[in-house]
C-alpha positions, 0 to 999 in steps of 0.5 A: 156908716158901718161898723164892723167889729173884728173878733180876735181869736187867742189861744189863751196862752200867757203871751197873748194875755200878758200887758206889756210893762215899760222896762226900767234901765238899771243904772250900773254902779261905777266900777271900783278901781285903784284910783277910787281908794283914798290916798292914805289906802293908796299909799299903804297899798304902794309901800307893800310893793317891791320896785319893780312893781312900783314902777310898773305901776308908775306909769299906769296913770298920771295920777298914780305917778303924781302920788308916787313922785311927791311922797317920800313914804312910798320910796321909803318903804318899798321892798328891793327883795333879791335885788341889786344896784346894776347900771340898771337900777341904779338910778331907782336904789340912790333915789330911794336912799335919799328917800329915807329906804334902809334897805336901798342905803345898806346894799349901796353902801356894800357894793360900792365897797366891795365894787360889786354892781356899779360899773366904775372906770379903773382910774380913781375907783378907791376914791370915788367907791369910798366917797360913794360907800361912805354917803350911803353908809352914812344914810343906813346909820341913820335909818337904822331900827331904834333898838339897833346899836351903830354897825356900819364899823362892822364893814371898815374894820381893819385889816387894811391895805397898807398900800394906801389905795383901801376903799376902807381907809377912805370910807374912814376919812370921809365919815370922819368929815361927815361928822362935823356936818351931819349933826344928827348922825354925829353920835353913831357915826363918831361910834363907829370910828373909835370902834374902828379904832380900837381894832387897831395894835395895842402898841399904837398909843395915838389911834388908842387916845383918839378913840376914847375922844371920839367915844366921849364926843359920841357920848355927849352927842347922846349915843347910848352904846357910847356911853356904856362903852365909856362906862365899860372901860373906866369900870376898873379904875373906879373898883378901888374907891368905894365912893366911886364904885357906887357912883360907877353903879348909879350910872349904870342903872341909869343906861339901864333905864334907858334900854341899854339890854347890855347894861340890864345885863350887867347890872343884873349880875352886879345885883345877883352876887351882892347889892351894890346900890345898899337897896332892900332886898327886895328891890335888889331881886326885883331889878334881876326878875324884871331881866327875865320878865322883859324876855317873856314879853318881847320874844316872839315866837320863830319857829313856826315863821320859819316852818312858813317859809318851807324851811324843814326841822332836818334841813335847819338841823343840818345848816345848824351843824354845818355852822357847828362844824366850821366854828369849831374849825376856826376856833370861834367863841360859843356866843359867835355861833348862837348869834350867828344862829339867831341872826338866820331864824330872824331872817327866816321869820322875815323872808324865804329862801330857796333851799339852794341858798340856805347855807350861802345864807348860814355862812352870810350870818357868820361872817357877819357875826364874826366881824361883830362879836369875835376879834377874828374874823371869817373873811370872805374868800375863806367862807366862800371856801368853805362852801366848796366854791357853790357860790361865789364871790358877789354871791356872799357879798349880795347875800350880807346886804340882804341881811343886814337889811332885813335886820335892820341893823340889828346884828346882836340880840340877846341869846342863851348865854347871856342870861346863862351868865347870870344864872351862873353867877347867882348860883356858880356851878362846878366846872365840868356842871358849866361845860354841861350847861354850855353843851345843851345850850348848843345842842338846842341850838339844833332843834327849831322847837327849842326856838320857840320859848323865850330865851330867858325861860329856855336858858332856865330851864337848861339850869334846872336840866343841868343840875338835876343830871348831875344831881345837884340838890335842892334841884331848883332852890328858892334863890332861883325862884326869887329872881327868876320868877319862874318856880320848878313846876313852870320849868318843867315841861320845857326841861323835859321837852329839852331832855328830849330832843337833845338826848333822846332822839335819834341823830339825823344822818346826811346823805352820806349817811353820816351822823350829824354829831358836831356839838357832841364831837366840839365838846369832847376836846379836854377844854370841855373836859369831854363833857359829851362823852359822859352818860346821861341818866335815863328818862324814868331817873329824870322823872325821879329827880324832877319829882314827876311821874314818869311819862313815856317821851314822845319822839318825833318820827325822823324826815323820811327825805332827811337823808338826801335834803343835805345833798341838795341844799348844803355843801361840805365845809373845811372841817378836820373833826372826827365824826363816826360812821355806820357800820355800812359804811365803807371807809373809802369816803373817794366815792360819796365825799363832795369836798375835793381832798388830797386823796389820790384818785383812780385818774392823773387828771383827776389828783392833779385837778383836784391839788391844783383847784385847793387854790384860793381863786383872788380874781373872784375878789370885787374889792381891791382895797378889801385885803381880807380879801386881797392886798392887805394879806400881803403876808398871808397871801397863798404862796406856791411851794414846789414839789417834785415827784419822781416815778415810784419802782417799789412802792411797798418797800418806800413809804413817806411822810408827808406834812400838812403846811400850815398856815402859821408857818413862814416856811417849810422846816428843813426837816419838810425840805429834805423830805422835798429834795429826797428822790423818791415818792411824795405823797400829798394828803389832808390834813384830816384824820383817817375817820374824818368828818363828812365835811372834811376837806383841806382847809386854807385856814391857821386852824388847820394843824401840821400834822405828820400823815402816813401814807403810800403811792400805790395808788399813784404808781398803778394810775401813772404806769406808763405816762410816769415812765414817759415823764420828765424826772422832777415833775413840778406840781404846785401846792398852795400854802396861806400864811397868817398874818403877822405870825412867827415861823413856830405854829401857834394852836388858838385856844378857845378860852371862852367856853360860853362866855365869848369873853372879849365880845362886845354886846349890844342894846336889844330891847325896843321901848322897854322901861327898865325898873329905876330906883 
């Protein structure tokens, strides 16, 4: 047998030389999926979605939709963000209501009030909207936040329409059923009826005496704001009797001690002027302190959430004097407006808005804070008014529920003033020293720094500001410091910080290059004793006073878009304040003003569109029975008063006065109707000043003045020419013209007789959990 050996030949080379290995196959990890998560990660990962998007993932899986289905956290706490209840997504708002969604609840309970999103037949629409409005209303009193005080009564508080077919009225009625069988919600609901109540006239006697019955039913059910409401009302009769005083007093501290802020607030200036309980004096300084304290501990800081959103320094600065201008245009209270202000910095903190939305949200929180603190309310056509008709009807209506819920309910919170009034009443001030405080206190409403502090501590350091420019001495005394807690040294770098963004800075100018000065032009009526127009000391005397040395302030250098972020975002609103321009400025505002007014163009078409566009468009209107908007206005509803004009020959040598109608009066005087009847040249003007302000226009509100304007129709006679000749003598024009509701023929000018105060404001409960000092 042969063998034969085969020699391989290799090259050497690493291939030829390598043994081969057994491959090891790596098993793969198991991807990682939603479903993966625990439940409890799962459900807070789907209570972060909004509907939508909890739909969409609804149906991805059986699993998913099981979790979704049989949780109710979920639908809880899901987000309706820029949503609203349409024949659509009905069916997914009232399912999460019943669920427990505030959010879902408060939009339903609007737009069925307001009829704005459910399609509803005509027949029995007040009833059936009322009944719907009522359940979810009824649903939102009881998810509210804790530290909210009831608010539904800001939605159903009268006027009502006297025709019997108010979706209020029915509201009213079926949550006065809803209280015998909703036991848990009994106490806030039977709230918000008395309060419905006691917006009644005075004259009526029997809503009166059922109001304080429901206030006491409400207050045995355990509503607190009820009980402070009682406590309120029975106040003065108790002041006579010394035993009862000190019961009175008592009963005070213990609301207090519960967390009622608004009986904090009082009892705090019950112990700043004296001592009532007959406590140590000690004891007495600390129950003021603690007041303070609690407003270090619970503010947060807001401005830069707001800075997050991409909302601008110039462009709050400019919404902020917009509302300026329209508070002082309806005469609304000082407390009004830096409610109003701090209800739009904390939805700003919560949510973003376009920059096209930014005054629609502004004007949203007014009408909201008007209806809660001020007994004259700013209505909803009126505020869509004063927008320039940028947005509309349901737009506002949209706009509120969105507030309201991102609130939760929380309309009120403590603001400057109302520490600011027991700052005064530990130390009262001179007159024209308190309108001064009042002044920077709204001066710092326009700076979105100044929102930073805590109120407590900003409202101090306006005190120590006020008194060291009117050079009161000591500058900060121990009392201050005592029940303040804060000494001088802490106060004074938030003083200067105050000194100079309200006074050192310059003013930011529209895109009109109008300077927005509207706190400074409210404060030069002679009710404030023309407290803007005095001169402030200068920096180096400041420093002087607050025994400081002096260093060089540092100014932030104005927004070089500041000047056209108004054109883009806000619209003018119905002002007549005067407001100063530049010098470049020409005064013809026909070519940059965005508000139509009763100028006469260069075009017929032009003067006629513009007249007949002051109508107040009712059509818009999405509630029937909601007759601030409507019916109930019966007496103030616009009424056409018919002018003739008649082609002018000489227009120099005739020269008519034409007045501005109010809407205080019933009719024109005889005086106005001879002027009418004359044949000669009518001139329809404004009843804004010559130097107006950049938001002026013709304002449909009893605010509005009747005043005698001077005027000529040379214009009218060069722009007619030959289409006067043609016309027809006695041409028609139909005017616009509102009556108040329930006023004489006389015009009555409202006095604003709470210069800080709001004087017949009602206050609410602010602090979540906080344990009040019990003695």
């Amino acid at each position: 047998m042969k063998i034969i050996y085969i020699f391989l030949l290799h090259c050497h080379c690493s291939k030829c030389y390598s043994v081969p290995v057994r491959k090891r196959v790596r098993k793969r990890t198991p991807s990682l999926t939603l479903l993966s998560l625990p439940e409890e990660v799962l459900l807070c990962v789907l209570q972060r979605l909004s509907a939508e998007d909890l739909l969409s993932v609804r149906v991805v899986h059986s699993q998913l939709r099981d979790i979704v289905d049989n949780h109710s956290s979920v639908w809880a706490r899901i987000s309706f963000k820029d949503t609203w209840p349409n024949p659509t997504t009905l069916w997914l708002f009232e399912r999460a209501a019943e669920k427990g969604n505030f959010e879902a609840a408060v939009k339903l309970g609007i737009a069925y009030l307001y009829n704005e999103g459910p399609l509803l037949s005509d027949e029995g629409r007040a009833d059936v909207c009322g009944r719907k409005a009522s359940h979810y209303f009824s649903l939102a009193e009881g998810l509210r936040a804790q530290n909210a005080d009831p608010f539904i009564w800001v939605f159903i508080r009268p006027p009502w329409s006297p025709s019997g077919s108010c979706c209020k009225a029915v509201v009213f009625d079926h949550l006065k059923n809803e209280c015998d069988k909703n036991k848990d919600n009994r106490g806030p609901l039977l709230h918000c009826l008395a309060r419905v109540l006691q917006f009644f006239e005075v004259s009526d006697d029997e809503k009166h005496c059922e109001a304080m019955a429901m206030l006491e039913q409400s207050s045995l059910a355990g509503c607190l704001k009820s009980s402070y409401s009682l406590w309120e009302i029975n106040r003065k009769i108790s002041g006579s009797d010394p035993g009862r005083y000190l019961q009175c007093v008592r009963t005070l501290r213990d609301y207090a001690a519960k967390g009622c802020w608004q009986a904090q607030l009082t009892l705090a200036k019950l112990c700043s002027v004296g001592n009532p309980l007959g406590l140590e004096t000690k004891a007495c300084t600390d129950l003021v302190a603690q007041l303070f304290s609690l407003s270090n501990t619970s503010t947060s800081s807001d401005t830069p959430a707001i800075l997050k959103q991409g909302i601008k320094d110039s462009m709050r600065y400019i919404l902020v004097d917009w509302l300026v201008e329209v508070t002082t245009m309806k005469d609304f209270s000082s407390l009004t407006l830096h409610v109003t202000v701090g209800c739009v910095d904390r939805y700003l903190t919560q949510r973003s808005v376009p920059k096209a939305c930014l005054q629609l949200l502004g004007i949203a929180c007014m009408v909201v804070c008007t209806r809660y603190v001020s007994k004259e309310i700013l209505t909803i056509r009126e505020a869509v008014w004063l927008t320039d008709n940028t947005y509309k009807y349901e737009d506002l209506v949209r706009m509120m529920g969105e507030v309201v819920s991102v609130l939760k309910g929380k309309i009120r919170s403590p603001t400057l003033l109302d520490y600011g009034e027991v700052l005064l009443s530990l130390l009262p001030l001179e007159r024209r020293t308190t309108h001064l405080f009042s002044y920077i206190c709204e001066l710092s409403l326009l700076h979105s720094a100044l929102a930073t502090p805590p109120r407590a501590k900003l409202a101090c350091a306006v005190l120590l500001l006020t008194r060291a420019l009117h050079h009161y001495a000591p500058i900060w005394p121990w009392q201050l410091v005592d029940y303040t807690g804060f000494s001088k040294d802490d106060l004074i770098p938030l003083c200067l910080l105050l000194y100079v963004k309200c006074f050192s800075q310059d003013v930011p100018k529209d895109y009109r290059h109008i300077s927005l000065t509207g706190v400074k032009q409210r404060f030069e009526d002679e009710t404030y004793r023309c407290i803007s127009k005095e001169k402030v000391m200068d920096y180096k005397e400041l420093c002087q006073m607050l025994e400081i040395p002096e260093e060089k302030p540092q100014l932030e250098p104005l927004s070089p878009t500041a000047t056209a972020e108004a054109c883009t975002f806000l619209a003018s609103p119905s002002s007549t304040s005067k407001r100063r321009r530049d010098d470049g400025v020409h005064t013809n505002r026909g070519s940059f003003m965005a508000t139509p007014t009763a100028e006469l163009s260069n075009q017929e078409e032009t003067l006629l569109g513009e007249i007949l566009d002051w109508s107040l468009d009712t059509s818009c209107s999405g509630y029937e029975g909601d007759q601030e908007e409507s019916e109930a206005e019966k007496d103030a509803e616009s009424s056409m008063i018919s002018l003739k004009l008649y082609p002018v020959t000489d227009a120099d040598s005739r020269q008519l006065h034409c007045r501005a109608m109010s809407s205080d009066e019933d009719s024109i005087c005889e005086t106005d109707q001879e002027l009418v009847e004359t044949k000669g040249p009518v001139c329809i003007s404004s009843c804004a000043n010559l130097q107006s302000s950049g938001y002026s226009s013709v304002s449909p509100s009893s605010s509005c003045s009747s005043s005698l304007i001077s005027c000529t129709l040379k214009n009218l006679t060069s722009n007619l020419g030959s289409t006067s000749a043609d016309a027809q003598p006695g041409f028609r024009l139909l005017l616009p013209m509102q009556r108040s509701r329930g006023t004489s023929s006389k015009q009555v000018k409202r006095k604003n007789k709470a210069a800080h105060s709001g004087g017949e404001v009602d206050r609410t409960d602010e602090e979540d959990g906080v344990e009040f000092l019990s003695l």
